[in-house]
C-alpha positions as CSV (number, residue, x, y, z in Angstrom):
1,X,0.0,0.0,0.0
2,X,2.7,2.0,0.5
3,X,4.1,1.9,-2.7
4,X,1.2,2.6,-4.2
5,X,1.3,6.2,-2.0
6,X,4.4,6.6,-3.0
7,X,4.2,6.2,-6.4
8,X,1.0,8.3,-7.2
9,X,2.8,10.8,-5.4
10,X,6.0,10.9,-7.4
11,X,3.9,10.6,-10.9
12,X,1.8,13.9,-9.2
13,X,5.4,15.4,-9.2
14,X,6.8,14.8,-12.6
15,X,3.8,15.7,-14.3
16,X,4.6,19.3,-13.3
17,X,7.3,19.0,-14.8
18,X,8.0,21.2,-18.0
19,X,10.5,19.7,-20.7
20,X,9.7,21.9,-23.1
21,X,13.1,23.1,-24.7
22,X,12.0,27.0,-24.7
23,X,14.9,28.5,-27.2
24,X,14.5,25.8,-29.5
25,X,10.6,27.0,-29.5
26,X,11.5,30.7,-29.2
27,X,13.9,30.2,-32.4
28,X,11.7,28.7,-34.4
29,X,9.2,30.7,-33.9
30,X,10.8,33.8,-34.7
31,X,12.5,32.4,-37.7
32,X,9.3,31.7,-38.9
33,X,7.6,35.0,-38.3
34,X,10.7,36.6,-39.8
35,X,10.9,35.0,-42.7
36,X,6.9,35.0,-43.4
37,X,6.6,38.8,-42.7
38,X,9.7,40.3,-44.8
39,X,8.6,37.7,-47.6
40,X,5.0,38.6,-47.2
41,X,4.0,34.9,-47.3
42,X,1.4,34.8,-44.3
43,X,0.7,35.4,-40.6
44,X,2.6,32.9,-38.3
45,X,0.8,31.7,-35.0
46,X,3.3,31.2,-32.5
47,X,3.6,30.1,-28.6
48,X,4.7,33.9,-27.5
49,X,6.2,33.1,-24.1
50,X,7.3,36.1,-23.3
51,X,7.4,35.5,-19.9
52,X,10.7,33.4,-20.4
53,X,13.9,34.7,-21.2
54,X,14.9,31.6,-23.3
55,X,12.4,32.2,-25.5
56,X,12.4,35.9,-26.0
57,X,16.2,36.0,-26.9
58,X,16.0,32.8,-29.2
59,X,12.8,34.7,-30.9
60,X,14.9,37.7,-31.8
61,X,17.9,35.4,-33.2
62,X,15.5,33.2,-35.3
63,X,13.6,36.6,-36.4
64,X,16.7,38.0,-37.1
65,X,17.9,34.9,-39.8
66,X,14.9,34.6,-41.2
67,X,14.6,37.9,-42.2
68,X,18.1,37.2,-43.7
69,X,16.9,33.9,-45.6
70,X,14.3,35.5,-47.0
71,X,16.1,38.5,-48.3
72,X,18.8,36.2,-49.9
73,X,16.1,33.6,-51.0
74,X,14.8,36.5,-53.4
């Protein structure tokens, strides 16, 4: 029985876990908006966690090269 407890209660814990990798999201995102808006393709829905630093600097990166893809992709 105990085990039981003590298993439910470790499963409670890791499933609060996040393992999201946030720059890889933030980068990809803001690639994609990047290179969508500067080659007026389309609007891009994205996660916007701005909350997290992770992402916000990887957004700016990927914005950043996909703005340059796009410009040498024309």
């Amino acid at each position: 029985m105990n085990k039981i407890i003590i298993l439910a209660i470790l499963a409670l814990i890791l499933s609060g876990c996040d393992s999201t990798d946030w720059t890889d999201v933030g980068y990809s995102d803001g690639y994609a908006v990047g290179y969508n808006t500067t080659c007026n393709i389309r609007a891009t829905l994205i996660e916007g966690k701005w909350d997290n630093s992770d992402y916000s600097e990887a957004y700016y990166a990927g914005y950043e090269d996909g703005e340059k893809d796009c410009k040498i992709s024309k």
